[in-house]
VOFIDO-25033 format. One record per residue: z, x, y of N, C-alpha, C in turn. Coordinates in pm, whole numbers. Layout:
N
n_z, n_x, n_y, ca_z, ca_x, ca_y, c_z, c_x, c_y
Z, X, Y, Z, X, Y, Z, X, Y
...
***
This chain:
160
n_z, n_x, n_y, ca_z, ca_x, ca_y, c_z, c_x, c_y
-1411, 18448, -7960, -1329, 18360, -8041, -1416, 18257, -8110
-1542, 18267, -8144, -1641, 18198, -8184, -1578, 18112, -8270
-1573, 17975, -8266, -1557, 17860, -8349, -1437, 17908, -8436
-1307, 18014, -8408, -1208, 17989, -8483, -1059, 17893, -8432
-988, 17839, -8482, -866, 17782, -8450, -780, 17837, -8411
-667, 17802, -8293, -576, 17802, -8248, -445, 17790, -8355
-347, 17852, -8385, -251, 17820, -8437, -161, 17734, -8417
-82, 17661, -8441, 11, 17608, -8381, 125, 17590, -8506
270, 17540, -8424, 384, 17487, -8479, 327, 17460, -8640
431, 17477, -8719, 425, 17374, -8832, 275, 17435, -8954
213, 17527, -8917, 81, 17567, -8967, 126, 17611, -9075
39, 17576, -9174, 65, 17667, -9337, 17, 17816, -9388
104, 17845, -9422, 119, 17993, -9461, 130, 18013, -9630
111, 18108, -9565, 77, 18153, -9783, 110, 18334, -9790
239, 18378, -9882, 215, 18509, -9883, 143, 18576, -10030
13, 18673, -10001, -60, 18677, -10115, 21, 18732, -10210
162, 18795, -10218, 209, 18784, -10307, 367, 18730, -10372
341, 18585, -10302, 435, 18519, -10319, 378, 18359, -10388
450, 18273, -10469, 388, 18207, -10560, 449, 18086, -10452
465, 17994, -10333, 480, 17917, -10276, 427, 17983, -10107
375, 17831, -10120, 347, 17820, -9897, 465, 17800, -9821
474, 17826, -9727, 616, 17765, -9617, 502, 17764, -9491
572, 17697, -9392, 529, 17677, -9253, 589, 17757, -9171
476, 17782, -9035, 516, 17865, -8932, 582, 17836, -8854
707, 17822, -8825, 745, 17774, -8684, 763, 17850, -8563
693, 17803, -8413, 753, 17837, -8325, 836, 17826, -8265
892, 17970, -8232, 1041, 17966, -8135, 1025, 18100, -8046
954, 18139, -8027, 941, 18209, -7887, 882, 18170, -7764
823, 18073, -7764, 765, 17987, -7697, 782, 17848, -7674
836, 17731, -7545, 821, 17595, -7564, 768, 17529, -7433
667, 17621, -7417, 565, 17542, -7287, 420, 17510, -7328
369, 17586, -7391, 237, 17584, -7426, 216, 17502, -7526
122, 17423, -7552, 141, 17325, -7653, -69, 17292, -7661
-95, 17266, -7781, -256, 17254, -7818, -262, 17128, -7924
-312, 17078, -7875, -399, 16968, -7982, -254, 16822, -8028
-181, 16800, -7882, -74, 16711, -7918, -49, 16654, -7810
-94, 16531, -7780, -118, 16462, -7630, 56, 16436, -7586
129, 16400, -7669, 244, 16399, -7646, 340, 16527, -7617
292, 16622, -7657, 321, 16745, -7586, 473, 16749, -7670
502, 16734, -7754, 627, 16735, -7825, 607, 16846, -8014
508, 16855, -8040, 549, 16935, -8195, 437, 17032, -8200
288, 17014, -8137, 174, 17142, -8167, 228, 17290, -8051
311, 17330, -8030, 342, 17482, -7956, 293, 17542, -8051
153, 17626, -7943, 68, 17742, -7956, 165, 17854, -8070
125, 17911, -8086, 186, 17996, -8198, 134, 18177, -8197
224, 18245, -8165, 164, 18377, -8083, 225, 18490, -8161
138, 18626, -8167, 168, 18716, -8238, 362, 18760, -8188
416, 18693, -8117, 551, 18727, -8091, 670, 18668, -8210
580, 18581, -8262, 657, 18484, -8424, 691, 18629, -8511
750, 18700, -8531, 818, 18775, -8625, 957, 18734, -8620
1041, 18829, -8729, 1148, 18811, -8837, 1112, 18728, -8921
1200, 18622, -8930, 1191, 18516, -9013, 1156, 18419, -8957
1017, 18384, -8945, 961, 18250, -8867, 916, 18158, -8929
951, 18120, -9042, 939, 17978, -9137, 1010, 17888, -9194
966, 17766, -9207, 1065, 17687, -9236, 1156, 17651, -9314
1120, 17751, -9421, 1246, 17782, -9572, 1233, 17903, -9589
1173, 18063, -9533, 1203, 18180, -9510, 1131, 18230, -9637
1101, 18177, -9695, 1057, 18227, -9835, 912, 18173, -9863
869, 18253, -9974, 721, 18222, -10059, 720, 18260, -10215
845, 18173, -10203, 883, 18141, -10422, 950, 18321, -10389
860, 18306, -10506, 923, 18496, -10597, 786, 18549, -10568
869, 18696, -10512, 757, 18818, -10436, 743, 18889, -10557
573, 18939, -10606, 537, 19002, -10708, 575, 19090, -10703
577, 19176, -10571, 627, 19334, -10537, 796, 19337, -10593
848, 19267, -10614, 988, 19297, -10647, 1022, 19231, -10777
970, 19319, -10879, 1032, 19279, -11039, 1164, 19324, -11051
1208, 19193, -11148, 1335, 19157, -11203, 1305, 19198, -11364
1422, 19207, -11435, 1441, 19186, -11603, 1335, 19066, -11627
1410, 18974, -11547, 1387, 18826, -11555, 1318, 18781, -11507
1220, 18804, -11410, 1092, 18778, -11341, 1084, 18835, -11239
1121, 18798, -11087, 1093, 18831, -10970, 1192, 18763, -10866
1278, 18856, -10800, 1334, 18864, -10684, 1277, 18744, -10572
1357, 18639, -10535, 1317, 18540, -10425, 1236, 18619, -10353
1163, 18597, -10234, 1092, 18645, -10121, 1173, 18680, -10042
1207, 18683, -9928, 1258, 18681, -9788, 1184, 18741, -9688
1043, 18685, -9678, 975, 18767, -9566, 1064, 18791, -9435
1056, 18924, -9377, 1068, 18968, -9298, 894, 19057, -9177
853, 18957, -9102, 711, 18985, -9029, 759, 19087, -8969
694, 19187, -8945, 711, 19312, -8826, 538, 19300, -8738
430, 19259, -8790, 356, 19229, -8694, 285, 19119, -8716
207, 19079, -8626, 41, 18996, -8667, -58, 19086, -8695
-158, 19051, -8731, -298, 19156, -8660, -367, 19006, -8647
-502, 19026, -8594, -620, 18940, -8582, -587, 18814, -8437
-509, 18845, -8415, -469, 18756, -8262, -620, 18776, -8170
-604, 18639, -8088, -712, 18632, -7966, -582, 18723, -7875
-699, 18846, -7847, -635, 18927, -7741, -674, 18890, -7598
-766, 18797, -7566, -840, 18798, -7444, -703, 18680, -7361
-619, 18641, -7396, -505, 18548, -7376, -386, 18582, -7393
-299, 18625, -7326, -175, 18646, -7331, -69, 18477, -7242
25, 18426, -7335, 76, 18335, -7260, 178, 18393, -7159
203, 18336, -7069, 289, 18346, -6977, 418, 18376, -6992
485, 18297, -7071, 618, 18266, -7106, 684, 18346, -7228
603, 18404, -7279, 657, 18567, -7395, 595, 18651, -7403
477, 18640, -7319, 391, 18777, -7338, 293, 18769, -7463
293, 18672, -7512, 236, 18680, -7675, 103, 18635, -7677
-8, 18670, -7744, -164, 18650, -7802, -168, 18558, -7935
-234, 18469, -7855, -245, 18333, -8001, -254, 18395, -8106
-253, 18316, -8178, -275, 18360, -8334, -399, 18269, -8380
-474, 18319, -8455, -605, 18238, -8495, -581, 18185, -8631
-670, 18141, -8655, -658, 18075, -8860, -665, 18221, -8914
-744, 18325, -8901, -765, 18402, -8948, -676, 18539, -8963
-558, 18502, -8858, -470, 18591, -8846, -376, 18627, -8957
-326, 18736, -8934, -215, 18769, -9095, -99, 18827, -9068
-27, 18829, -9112, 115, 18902, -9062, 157, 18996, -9168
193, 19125, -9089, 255, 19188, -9204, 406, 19247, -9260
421, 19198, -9407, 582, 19196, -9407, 667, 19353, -9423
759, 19361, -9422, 819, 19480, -9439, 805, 19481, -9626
864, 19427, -9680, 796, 19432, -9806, 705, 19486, -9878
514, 19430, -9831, 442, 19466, -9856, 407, 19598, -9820
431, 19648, -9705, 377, 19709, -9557, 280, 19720, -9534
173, 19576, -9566, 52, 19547, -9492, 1, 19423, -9455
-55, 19379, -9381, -89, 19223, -9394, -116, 19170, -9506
-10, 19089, -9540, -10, 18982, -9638, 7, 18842, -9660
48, 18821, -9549, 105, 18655, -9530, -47, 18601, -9418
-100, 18525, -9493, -241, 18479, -9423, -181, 18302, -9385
-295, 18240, -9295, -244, 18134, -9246, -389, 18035, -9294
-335, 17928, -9419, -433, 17848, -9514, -479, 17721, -9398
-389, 17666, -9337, -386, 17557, -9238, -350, 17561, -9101
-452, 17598, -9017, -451, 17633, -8898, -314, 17503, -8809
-318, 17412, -8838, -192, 17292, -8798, -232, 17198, -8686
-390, 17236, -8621, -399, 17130, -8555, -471, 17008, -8624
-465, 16885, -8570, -456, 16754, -8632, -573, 16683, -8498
-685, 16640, -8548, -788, 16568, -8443, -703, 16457, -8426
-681, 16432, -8284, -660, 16277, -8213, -762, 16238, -8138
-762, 16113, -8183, -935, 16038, -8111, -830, 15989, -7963
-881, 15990, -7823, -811, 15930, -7704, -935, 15845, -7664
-889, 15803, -7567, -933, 15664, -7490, -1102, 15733, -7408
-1046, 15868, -7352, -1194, 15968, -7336, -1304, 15953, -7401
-1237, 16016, -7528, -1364, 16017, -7648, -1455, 15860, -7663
-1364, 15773, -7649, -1417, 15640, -7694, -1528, 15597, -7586
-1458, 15655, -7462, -1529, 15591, -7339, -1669, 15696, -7327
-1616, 15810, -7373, -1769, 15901, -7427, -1876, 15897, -7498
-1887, 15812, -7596, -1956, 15784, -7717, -2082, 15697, -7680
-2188, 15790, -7791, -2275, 15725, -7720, -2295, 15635, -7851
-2314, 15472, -7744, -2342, 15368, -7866, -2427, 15359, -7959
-2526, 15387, -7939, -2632, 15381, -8074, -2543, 15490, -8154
-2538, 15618, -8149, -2462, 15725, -8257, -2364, 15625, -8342
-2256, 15535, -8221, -2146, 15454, -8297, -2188, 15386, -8402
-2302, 15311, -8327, -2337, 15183, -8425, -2384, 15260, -8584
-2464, 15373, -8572, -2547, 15422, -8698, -2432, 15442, -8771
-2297, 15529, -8742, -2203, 15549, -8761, -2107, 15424, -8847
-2118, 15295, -8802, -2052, 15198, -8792, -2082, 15057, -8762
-2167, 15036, -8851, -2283, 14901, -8835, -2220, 14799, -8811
-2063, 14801, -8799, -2019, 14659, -8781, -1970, 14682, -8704
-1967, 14748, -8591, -1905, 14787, -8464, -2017, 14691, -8368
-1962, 14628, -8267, -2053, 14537, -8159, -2040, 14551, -8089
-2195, 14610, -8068, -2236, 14651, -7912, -2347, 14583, -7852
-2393, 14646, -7789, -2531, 14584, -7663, -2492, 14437, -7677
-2373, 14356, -7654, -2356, 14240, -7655, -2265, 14222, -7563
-2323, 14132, -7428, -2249, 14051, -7328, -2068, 14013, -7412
-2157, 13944, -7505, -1993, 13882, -7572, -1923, 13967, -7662
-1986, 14063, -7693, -1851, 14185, -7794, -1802, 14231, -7713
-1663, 14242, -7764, -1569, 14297, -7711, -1550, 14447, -7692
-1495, 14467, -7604, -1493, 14604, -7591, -1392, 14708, -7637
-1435, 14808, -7689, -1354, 14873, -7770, -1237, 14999, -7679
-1144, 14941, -7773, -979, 15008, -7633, -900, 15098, -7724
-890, 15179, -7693, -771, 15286, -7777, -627, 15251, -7740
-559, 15281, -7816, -428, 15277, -7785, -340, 15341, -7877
-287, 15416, -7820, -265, 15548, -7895, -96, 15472, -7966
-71, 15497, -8084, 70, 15462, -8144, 176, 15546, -8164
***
């Protein structure tokens, strides 16, 4: 799984032949959760997301379906993933993450076409990281940050 991303909730999608993005949502899954200390909106996102798993069902007008008048709405319908981390199956549906690199394929096309542009996780700095850091890196980083000083204050996270 060399340096690729985890999917999660809410991730952006793109079908290559559809002229709008929609988001992925999960709903086969609500235990597993990545990159969301509050444990409330990043759920892992697993090749078990088929039918209609997005948040407005559509990607504009599908090229594959000409009109007089242009092109037939979308309505993806997923029948698989490919490119899932297979070495992980979750517990709770049986399902294999989905990576950034993963694609789904629609009945429509009948091949992978719907690729994923924004993997959906979001860096949160915690109180860890801060207490991890090594100060000189900070300071080069952040010359007005005060350190090696009895009297600077010490720096506290607090998450909002």
């Amino acid at each position: 799984m060399s340096e690729k991303h985890l999917v999660c909730h809410q991730a952006d999608c793109k079908c290559i032949q559809g002229t709008t993005p929609d988001k992925l949502l999960v709903s086969t899954q609500a235990k597993h959760y990545i990159n969301d200390s509050s444990m409330s909106s990043k759920l892992i996102a697993t090749n078990k997301e088929i039918g209609q798993p997005f948040e407005k069902n559509t990607f504009g007008q599908c090229k594959l379906q000409p009109t007089p008048s242009g092109y037939k709405v979308c309505q993806p319908n997923i029948t698989e993933w490919t490119g899932f981390y297979k070495e992980v199956a979750l517990d709770e549906n049986g399902g294999n993450p989905l990576l950034e690199d993963s694609m789904a394929t629609c009945v429509i096309a009948g091949s992978p076409c719907v690729e994923i542009t924004n993997h959906g996780q979001v860096a949160e700095v915690g109180q860890q990281n801060i207490d991890n850091t090594d100060e000189e890196t900070l300071a080069q980083l952040n010359p007005l940050t005060p350190m090696n000083s009895s009297a600077a204050p010490k720096i506290n996270f607090k998450a909002s």
